[in-house]
ZAPAVEX-850692 format. One record per residue (C-alpha): residue number from 1; residue in three letters; x, y, z. Coordinates in steps of 0.1 Angstrom, whole numbers, always signed. Layout:
% ZAPAVEX-850692
<rec resi="NUM" resn="ala" u="X" v="Y" w="Z"/>
...
***
This chain:
% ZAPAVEX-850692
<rec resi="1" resn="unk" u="-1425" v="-919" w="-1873"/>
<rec resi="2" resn="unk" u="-1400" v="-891" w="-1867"/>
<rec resi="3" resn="unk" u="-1373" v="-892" w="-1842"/>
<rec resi="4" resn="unk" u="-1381" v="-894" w="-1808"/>
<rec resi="5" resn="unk" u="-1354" v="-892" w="-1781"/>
<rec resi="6" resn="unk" u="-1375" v="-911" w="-1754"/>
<rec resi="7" resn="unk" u="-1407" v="-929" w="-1753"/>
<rec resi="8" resn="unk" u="-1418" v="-913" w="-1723"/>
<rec resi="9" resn="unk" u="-1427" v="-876" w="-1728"/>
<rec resi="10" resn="unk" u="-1434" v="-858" w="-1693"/>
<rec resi="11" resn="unk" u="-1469" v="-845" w="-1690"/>
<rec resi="12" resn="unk" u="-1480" v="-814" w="-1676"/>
<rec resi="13" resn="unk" u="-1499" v="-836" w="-1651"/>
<rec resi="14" resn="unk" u="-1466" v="-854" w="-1641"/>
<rec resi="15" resn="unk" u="-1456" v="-815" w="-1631"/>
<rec resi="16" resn="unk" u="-1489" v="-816" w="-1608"/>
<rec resi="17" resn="unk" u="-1482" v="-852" w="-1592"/>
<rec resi="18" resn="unk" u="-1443" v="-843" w="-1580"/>
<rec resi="19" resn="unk" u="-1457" v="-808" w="-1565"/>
<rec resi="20" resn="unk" u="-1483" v="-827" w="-1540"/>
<rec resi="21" resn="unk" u="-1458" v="-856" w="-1536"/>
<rec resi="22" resn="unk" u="-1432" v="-830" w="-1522"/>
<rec resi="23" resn="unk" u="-1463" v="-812" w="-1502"/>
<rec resi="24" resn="unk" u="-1471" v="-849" w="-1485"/>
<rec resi="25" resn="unk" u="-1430" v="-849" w="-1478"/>
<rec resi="26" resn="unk" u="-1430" v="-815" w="-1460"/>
<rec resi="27" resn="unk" u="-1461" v="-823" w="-1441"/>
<rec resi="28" resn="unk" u="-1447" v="-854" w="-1429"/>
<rec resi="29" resn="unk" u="-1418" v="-838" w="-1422"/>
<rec resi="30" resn="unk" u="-1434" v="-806" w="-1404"/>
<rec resi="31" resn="unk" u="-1458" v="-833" w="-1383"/>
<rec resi="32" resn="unk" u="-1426" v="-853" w="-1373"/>
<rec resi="33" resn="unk" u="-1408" v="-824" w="-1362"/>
<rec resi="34" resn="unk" u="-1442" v="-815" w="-1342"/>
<rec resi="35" resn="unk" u="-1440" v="-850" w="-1326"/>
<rec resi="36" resn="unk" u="-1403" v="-841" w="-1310"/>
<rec resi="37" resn="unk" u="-1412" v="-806" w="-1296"/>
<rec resi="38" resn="unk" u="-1439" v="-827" w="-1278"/>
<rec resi="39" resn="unk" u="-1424" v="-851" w="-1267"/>
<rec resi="40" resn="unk" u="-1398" v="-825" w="-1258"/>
<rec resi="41" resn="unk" u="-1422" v="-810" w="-1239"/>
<rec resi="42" resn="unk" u="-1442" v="-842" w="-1224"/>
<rec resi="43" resn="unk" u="-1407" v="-852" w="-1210"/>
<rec resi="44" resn="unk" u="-1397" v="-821" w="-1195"/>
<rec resi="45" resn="unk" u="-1431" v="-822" w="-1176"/>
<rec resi="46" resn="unk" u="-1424" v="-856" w="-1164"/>
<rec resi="47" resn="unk" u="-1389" v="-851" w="-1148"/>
<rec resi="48" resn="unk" u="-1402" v="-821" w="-1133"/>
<rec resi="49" resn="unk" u="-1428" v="-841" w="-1119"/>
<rec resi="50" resn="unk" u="-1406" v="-870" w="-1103"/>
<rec resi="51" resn="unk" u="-1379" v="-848" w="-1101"/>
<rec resi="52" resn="unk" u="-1383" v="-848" w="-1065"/>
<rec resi="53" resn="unk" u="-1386" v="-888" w="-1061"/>
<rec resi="54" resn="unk" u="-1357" v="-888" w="-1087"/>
<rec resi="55" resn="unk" u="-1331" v="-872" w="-1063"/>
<rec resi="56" resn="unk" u="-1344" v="-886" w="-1034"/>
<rec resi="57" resn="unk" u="-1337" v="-923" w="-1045"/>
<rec resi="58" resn="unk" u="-1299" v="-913" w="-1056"/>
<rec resi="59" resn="unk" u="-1296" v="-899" w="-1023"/>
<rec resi="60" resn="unk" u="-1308" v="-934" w="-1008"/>
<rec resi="61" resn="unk" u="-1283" v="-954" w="-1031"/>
<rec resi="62" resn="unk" u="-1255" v="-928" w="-1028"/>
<rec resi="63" resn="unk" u="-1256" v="-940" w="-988"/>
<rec resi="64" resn="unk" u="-1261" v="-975" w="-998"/>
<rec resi="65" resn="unk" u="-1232" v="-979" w="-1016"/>
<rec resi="66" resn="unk" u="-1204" v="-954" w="-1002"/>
<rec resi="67" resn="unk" u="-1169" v="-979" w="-993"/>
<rec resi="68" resn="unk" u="-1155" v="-979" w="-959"/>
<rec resi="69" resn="unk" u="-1123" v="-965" w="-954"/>
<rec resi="70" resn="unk" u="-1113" v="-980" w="-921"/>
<rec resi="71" resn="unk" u="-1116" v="-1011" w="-938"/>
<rec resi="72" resn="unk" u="-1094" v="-1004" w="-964"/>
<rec resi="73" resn="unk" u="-1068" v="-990" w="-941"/>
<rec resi="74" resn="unk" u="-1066" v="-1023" w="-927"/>
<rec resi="75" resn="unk" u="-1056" v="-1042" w="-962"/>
<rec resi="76" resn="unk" u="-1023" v="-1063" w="-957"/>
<rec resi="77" resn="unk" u="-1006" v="-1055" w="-988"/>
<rec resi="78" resn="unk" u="-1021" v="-1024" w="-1008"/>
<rec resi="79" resn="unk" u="-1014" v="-989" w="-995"/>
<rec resi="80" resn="unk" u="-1036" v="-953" w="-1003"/>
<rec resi="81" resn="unk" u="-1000" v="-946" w="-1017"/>
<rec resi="82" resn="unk" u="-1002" v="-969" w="-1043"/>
<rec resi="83" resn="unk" u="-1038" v="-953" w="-1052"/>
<rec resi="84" resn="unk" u="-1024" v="-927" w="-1069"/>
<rec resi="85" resn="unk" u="-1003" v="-948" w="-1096"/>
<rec resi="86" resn="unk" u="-1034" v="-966" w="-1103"/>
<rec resi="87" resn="unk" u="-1057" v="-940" w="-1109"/>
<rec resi="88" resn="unk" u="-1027" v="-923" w="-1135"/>
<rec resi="89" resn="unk" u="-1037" v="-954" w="-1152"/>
<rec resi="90" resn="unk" u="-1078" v="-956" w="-1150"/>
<rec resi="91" resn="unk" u="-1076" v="-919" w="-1163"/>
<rec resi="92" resn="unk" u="-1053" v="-928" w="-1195"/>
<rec resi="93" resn="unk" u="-1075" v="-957" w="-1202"/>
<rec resi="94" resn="unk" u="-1110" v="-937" w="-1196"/>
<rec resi="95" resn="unk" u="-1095" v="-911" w="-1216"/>
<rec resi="96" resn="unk" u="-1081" v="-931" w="-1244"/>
<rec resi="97" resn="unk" u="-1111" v="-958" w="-1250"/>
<rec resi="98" resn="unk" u="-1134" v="-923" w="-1248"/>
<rec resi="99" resn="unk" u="-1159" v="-934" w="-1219"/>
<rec resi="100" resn="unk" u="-1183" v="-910" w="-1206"/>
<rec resi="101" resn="unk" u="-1175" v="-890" w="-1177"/>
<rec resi="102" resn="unk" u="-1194" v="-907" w="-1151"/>
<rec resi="103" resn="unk" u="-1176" v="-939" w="-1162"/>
<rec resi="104" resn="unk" u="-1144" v="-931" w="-1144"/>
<rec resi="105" resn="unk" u="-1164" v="-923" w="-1113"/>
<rec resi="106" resn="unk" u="-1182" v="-953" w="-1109"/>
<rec resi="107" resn="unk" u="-1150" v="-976" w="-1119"/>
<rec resi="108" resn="unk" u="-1133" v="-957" w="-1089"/>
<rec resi="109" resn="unk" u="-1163" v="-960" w="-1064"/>
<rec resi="110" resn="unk" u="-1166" v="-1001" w="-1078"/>
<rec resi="111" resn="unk" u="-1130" v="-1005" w="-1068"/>
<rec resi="112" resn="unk" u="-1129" v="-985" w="-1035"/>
<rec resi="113" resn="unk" u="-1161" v="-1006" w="-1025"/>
<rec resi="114" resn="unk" u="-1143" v="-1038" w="-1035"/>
<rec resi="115" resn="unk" u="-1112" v="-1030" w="-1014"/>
<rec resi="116" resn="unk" u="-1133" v="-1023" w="-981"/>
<rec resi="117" resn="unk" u="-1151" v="-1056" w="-989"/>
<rec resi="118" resn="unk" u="-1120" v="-1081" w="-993"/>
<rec resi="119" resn="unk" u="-1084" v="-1086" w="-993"/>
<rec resi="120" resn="unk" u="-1065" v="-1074" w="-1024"/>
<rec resi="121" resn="unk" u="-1032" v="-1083" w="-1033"/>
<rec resi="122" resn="unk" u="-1008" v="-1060" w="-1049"/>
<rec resi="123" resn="unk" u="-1000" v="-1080" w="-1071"/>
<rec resi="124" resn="unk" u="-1039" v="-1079" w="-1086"/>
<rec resi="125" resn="unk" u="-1049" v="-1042" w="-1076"/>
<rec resi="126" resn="unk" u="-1044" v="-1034" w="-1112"/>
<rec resi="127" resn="unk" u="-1061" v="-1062" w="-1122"/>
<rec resi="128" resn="unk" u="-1088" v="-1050" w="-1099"/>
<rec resi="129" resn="unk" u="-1091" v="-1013" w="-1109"/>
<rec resi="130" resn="unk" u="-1095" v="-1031" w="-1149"/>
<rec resi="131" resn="unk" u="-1125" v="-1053" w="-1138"/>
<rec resi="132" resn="unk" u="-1143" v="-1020" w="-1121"/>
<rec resi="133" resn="unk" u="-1134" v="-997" w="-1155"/>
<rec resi="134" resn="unk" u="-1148" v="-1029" w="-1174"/>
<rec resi="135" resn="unk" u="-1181" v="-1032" w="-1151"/>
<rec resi="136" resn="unk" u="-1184" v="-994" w="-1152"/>
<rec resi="137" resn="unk" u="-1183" v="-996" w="-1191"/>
<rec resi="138" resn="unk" u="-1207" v="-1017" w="-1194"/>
<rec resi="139" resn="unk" u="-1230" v="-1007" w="-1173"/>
<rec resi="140" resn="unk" u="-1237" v="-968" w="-1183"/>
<rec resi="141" resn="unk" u="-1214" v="-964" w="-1214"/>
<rec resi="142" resn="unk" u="-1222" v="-972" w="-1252"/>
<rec resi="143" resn="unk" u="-1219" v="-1004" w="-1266"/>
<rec resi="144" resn="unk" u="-1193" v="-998" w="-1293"/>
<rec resi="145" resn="unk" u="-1169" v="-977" w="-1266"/>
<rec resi="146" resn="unk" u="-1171" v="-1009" w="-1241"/>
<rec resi="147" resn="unk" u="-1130" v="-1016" w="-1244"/>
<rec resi="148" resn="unk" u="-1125" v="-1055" w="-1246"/>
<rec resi="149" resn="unk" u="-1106" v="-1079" w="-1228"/>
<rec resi="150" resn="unk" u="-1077" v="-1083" w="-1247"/>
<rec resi="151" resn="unk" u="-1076" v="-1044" w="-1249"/>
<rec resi="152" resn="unk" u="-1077" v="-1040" w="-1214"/>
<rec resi="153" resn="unk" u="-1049" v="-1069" w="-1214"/>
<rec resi="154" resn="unk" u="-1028" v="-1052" w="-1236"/>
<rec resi="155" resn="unk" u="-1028" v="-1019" w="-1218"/>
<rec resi="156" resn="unk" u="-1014" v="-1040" w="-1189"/>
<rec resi="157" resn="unk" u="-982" v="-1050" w="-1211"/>
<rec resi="158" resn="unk" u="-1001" v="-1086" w="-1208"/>
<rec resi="159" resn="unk" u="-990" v="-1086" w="-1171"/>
<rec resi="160" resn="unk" u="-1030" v="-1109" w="-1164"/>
<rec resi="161" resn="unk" u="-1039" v="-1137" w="-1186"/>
<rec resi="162" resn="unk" u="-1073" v="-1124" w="-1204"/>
<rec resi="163" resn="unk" u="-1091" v="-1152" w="-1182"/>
<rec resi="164" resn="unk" u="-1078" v="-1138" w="-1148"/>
<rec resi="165" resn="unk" u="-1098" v="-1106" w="-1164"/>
<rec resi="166" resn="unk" u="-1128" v="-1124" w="-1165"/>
<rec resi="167" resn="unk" u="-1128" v="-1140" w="-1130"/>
<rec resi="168" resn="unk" u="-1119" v="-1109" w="-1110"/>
<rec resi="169" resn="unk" u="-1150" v="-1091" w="-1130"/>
<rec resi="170" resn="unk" u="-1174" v="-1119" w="-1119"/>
<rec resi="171" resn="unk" u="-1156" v="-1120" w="-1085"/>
<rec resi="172" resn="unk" u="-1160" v="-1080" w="-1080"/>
<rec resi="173" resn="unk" u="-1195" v="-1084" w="-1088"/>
<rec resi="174" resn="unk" u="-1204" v="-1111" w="-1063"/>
<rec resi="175" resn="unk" u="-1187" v="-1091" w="-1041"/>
<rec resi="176" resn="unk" u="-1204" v="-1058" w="-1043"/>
<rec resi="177" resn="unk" u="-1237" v="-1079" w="-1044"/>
<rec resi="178" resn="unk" u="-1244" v="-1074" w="-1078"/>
<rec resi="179" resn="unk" u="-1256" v="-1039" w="-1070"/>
<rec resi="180" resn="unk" u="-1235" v="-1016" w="-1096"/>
<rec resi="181" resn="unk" u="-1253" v="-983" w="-1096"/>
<rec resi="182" resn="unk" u="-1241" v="-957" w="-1079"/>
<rec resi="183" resn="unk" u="-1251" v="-919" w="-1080"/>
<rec resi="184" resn="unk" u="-1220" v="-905" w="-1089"/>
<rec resi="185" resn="unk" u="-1202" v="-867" w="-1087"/>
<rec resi="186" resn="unk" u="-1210" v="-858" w="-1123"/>
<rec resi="187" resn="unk" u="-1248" v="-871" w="-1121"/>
<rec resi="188" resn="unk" u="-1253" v="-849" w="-1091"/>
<rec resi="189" resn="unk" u="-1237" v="-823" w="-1114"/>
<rec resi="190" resn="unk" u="-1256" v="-824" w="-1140"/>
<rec resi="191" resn="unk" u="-1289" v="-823" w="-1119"/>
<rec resi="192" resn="unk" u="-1277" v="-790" w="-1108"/>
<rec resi="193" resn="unk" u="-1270" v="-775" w="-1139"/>
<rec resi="194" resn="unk" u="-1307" v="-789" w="-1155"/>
<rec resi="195" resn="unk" u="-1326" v="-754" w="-1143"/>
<rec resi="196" resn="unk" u="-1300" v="-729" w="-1157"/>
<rec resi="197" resn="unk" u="-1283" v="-728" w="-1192"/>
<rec resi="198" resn="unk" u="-1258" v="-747" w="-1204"/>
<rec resi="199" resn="unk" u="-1223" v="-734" w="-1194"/>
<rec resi="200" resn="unk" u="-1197" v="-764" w="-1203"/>
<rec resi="201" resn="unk" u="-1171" v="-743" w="-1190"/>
<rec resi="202" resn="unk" u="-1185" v="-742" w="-1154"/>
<rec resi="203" resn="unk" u="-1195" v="-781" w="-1161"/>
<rec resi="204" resn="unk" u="-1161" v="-787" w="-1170"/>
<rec resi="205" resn="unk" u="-1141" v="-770" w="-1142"/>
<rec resi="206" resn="unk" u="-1160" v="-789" w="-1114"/>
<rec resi="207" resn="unk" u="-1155" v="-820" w="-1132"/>
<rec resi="208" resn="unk" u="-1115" v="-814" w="-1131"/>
<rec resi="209" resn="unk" u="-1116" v="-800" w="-1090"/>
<rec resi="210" resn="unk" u="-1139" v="-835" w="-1091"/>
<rec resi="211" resn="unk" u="-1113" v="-855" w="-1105"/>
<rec resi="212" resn="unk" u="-1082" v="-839" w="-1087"/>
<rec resi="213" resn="unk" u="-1104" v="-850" w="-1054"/>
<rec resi="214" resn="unk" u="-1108" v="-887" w="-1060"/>
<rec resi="215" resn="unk" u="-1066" v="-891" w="-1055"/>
<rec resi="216" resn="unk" u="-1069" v="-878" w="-1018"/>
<rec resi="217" resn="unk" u="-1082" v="-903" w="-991"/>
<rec resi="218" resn="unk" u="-1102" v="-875" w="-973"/>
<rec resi="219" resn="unk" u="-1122" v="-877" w="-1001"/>
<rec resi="220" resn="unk" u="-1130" v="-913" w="-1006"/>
<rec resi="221" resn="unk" u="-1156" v="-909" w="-977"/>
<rec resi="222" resn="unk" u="-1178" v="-873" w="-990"/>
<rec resi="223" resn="unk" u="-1209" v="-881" w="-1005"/>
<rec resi="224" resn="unk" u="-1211" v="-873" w="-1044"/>
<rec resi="225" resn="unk" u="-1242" v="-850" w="-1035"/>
<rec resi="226" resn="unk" u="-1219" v="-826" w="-1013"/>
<rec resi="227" resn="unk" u="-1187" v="-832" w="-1033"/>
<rec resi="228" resn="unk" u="-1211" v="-820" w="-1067"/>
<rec resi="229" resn="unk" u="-1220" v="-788" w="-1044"/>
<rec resi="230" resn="unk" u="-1191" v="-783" w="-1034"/>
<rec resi="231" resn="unk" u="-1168" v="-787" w="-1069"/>
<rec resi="232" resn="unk" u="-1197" v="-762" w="-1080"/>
<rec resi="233" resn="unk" u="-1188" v="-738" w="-1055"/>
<rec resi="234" resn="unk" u="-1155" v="-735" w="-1060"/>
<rec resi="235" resn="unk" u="-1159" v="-735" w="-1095"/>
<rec resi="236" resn="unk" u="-1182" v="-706" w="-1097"/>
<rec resi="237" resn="unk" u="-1157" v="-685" w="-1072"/>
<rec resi="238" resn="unk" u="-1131" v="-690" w="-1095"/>
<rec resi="239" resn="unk" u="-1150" v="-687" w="-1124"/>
<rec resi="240" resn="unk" u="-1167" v="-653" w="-1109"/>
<rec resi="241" resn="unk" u="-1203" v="-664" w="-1112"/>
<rec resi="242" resn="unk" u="-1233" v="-660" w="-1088"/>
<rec resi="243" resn="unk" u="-1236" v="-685" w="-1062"/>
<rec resi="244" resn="unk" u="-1269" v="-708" w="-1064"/>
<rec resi="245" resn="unk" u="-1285" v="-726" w="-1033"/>
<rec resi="246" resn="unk" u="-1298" v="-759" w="-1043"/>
<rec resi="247" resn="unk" u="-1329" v="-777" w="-1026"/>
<rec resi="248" resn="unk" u="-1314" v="-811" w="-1015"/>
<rec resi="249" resn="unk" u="-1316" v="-834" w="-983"/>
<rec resi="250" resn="unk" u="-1279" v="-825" w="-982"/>
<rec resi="251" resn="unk" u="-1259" v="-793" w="-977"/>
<rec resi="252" resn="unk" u="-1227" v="-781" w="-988"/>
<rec resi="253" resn="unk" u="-1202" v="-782" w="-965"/>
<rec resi="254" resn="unk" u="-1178" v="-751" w="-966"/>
<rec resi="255" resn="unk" u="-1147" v="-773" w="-953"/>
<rec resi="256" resn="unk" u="-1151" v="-795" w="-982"/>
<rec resi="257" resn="unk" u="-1144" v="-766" w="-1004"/>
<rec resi="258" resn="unk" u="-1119" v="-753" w="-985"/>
<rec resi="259" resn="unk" u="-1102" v="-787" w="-990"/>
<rec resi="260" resn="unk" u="-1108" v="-790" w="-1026"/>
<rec resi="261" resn="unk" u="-1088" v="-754" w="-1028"/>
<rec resi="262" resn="unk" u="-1060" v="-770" w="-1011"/>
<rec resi="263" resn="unk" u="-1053" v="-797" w="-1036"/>
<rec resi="264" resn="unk" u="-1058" v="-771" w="-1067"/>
<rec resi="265" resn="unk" u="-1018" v="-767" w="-1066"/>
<rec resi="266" resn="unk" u="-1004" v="-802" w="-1075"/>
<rec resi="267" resn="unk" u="-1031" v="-820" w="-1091"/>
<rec resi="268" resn="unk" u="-1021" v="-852" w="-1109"/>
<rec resi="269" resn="unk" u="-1003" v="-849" w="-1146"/>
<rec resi="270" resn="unk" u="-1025" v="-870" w="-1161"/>
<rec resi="271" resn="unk" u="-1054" v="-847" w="-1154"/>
<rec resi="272" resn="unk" u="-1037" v="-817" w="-1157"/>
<rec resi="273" resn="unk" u="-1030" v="-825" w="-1193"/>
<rec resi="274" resn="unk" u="-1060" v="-839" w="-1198"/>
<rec resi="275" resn="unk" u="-1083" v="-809" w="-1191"/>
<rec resi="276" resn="unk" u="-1056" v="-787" w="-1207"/>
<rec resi="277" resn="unk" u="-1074" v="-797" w="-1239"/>
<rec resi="278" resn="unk" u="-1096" v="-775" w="-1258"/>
<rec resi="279" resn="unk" u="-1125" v="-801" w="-1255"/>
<rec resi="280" resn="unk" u="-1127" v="-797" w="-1217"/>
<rec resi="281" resn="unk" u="-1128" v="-757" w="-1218"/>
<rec resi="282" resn="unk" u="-1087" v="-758" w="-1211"/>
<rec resi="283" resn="unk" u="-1103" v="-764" w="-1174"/>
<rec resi="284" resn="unk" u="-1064" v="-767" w="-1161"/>
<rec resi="285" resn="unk" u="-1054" v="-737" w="-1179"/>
<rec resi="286" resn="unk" u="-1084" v="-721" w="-1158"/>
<rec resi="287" resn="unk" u="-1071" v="-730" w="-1126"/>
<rec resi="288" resn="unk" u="-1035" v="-727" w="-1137"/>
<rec resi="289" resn="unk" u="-1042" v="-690" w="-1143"/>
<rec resi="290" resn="unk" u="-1064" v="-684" w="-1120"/>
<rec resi="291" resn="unk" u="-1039" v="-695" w="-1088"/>
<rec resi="292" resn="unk" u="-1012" v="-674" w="-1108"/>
<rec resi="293" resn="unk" u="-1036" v="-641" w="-1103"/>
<rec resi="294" resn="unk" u="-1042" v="-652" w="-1067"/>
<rec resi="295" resn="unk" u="-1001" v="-660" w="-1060"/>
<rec resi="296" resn="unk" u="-996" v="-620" w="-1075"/>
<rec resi="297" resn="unk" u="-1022" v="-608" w="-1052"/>
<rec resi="298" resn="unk" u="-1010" v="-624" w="-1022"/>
<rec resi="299" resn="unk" u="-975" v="-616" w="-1025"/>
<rec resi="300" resn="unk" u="-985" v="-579" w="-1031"/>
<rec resi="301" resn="unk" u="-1005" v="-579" w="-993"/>
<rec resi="302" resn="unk" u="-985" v="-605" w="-975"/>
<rec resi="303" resn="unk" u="-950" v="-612" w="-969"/>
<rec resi="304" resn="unk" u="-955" v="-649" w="-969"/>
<rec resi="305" resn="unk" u="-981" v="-654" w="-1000"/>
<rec resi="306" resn="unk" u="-1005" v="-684" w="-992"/>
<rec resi="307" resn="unk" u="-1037" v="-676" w="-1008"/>
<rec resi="308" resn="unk" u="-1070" v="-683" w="-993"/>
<rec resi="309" resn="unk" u="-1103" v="-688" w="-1009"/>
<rec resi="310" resn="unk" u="-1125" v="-657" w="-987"/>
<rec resi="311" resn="unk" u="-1153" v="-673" w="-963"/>
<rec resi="312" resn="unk" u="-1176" v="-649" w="-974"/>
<rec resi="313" resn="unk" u="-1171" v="-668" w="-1010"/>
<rec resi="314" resn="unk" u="-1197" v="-696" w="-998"/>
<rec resi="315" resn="unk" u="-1208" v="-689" w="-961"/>
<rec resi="316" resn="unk" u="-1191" v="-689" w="-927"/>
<rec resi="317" resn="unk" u="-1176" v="-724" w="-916"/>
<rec resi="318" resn="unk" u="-1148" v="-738" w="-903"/>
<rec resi="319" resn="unk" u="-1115" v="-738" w="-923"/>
<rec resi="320" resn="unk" u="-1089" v="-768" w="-922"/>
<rec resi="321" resn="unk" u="-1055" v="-764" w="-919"/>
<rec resi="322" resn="unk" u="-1036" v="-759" w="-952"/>
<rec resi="323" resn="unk" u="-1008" v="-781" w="-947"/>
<rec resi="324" resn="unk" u="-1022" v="-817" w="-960"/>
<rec resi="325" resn="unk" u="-1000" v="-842" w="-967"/>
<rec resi="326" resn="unk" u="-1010" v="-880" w="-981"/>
<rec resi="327" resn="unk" u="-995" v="-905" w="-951"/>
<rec resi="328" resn="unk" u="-998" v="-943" w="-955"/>
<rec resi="329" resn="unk" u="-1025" v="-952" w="-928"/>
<rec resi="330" resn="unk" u="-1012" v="-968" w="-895"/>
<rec resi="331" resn="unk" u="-1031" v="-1012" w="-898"/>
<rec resi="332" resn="unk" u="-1055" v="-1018" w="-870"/>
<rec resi="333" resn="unk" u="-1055" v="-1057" w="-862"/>
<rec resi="334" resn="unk" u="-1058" v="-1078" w="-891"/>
<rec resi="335" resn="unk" u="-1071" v="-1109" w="-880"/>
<rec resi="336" resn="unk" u="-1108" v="-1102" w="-885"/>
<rec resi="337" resn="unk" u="-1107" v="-1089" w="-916"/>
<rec resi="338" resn="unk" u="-1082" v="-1120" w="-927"/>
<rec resi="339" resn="unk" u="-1109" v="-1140" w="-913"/>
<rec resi="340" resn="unk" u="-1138" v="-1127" w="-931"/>
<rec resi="341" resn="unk" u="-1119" v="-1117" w="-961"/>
<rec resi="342" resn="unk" u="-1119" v="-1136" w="-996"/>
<rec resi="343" resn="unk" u="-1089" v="-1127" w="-1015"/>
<rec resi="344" resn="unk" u="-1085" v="-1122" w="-1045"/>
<rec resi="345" resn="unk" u="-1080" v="-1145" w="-1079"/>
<rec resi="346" resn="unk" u="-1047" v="-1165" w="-1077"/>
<rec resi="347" resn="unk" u="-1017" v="-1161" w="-1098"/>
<rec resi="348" resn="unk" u="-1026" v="-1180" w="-1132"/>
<rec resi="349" resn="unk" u="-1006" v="-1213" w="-1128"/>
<rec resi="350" resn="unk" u="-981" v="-1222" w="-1150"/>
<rec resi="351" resn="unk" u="-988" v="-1240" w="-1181"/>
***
């Protein structure tokens, strides 16, 4: 025999087999891709469909599980000055364990419910505001993004032992009644935004006026549905886009945006910086810019510039004063709520 370099010589028909063998692949392919723009499509006509029923239960839970202010004016040892200080530290850890942005709200609603619910310690309000980034975590984030115990722990400088982590999470949910879910200010959002096209840089804006909110008391008690309406609003103004009217049970409330303008100023460092990157549409350097064009204006009409968002901007309603200042709340009579109350984990005893 002569020389062969293989013992397998390809066919013509071998040519004809790989040609329908990639011809089954595309199909598949083609019929796969078919599948998804159906149930694209099959989707789309369901949420239309309970769209309605949709909004109208988060609107039912979002009254169900609003916290009580007056009851957390009455706490014996935390302050709403502290709340601040606290928050700082929920947005670094949000930010750094990369949680979604609904996360941060529900940890914050978890925790404000908590402190109108029971006595809290200063000593364990960190340790508190933890166990409600933990519970929000788990309950609406990723798996893999869930931050652990002994993370959490070590972003405390190991100020709770990792068990103390552990009972104040089961003792915040027996608290709250096991009932977690909460319709939060970027859900309502992003129901808003479902009929028009995507603009992140609108999205983005009203989540930073929405964030700069949740360090003001005045705030704590605003439904997410109106704050979402209203953080729109505002963010449209200074954006320069059309107004839209949206067909919910609840209205926007011209005095909330008002507010909301208010507090544009002197928003918290942490959030400043943290919308100042590119990721979040520079959303700081929006508003940074945007009250620099309105400071120039104002000192150009006015002697003494205090710029005021127009009430032709939304609609005609009342508008608050502009002087807000944070105050620590004057306590009501303590002894029912030190009756009632439950307070908090202990110290861990010594070894």
């Amino acid at each position: 025999y002569g020389a062969c370099d293989s013992y397998f010589v390809e066919s013509q028909e071998d040519g004809v087999y790989a040609a329908a063998a990639a011809e089954r692949e595309r199909q598949r392919q083609a019929a796969k891709q078919e599948q998804k723009i159906l149930a694209a499509e099959l989707s789309r006509v369901t949420a239309d469909e309970y769209e309605d029923d949709h909004l109208q239960h988060m609107e039912h839970m979002e009254t169900e599980t609003m916290p009580d202010v007056s009851s957390i004016d009455v706490q014996t040892e935390i302050q709403w000055f502290m709340r601040p200080y606290l928050l700082d530290f929920l947005v670094e850890a949000h930010h750094a364990f990369q949680l979604l942005p609904e996360t941060l709200f529900l940890a914050v609603n978890l925790l404000d419910r908590y402190c109108s619910k029971r006595v809290v310690y200063k000593r364990h309000y960190q340790l508190v505001g933890c166990a409600a980034l933990l519970i929000a975590a788990k309950y609406g984030d990723r798996k893999e993004r869930v931050p652990t115990i002994r993370e959490l722990k070590s972003m405390c400088c190991s100020l709770y032992d990792e068990d103390m982590f552990m009972q104040m999470e089961w003792h915040v949910l027996q608290t709250l009644g096991w009932v977690v879910g909460h319709p939060t200010v970027t859900t309502f959002i992003q129901v808003a935004l479902n009929d028009s096209a995507y603009d992140p840089e609108l999205e983005h804006l009203a989540w930073y006026i929405s964030e700069i909110a949740l360090y003001h008391k005045e705030f704590v008690s605003v439904p997410a549905s109106v704050m979402a309406q209203s953080a729109l609003a505002l963010a449209r103004w200074i954006l320069g886009r059309q107004q839209v009217q949206y067909q919910w049970s609840t209205q926007m409330n011209p005095a909330i945006a008002y507010n909301l303008s208010n507090h544009l100023y002197q928003p918290s460092t942490v959030v400043r910086r943290k919308y100042a990157s590119a990721l979040f549409s520079s959303a700081s350097a929006t508003i940074d810019e945007f009250l620099r064009r309105q400071a120039q204006i104002a000192t150009r009409l006015e002697p003494n510039p205090s710029p005021q968002m127009p009430a032709s901007s939304f609609e005609e309603g009342p508008k608050p004063s502009t002087a807000y200042a944070i105050t620590t709340p004057t306590k009501g009579p303590l002894h029912h709520v030190v009756a009632t109350g439950m307070p908090t984990p202990p110290i861990t005893p010594d070894k």
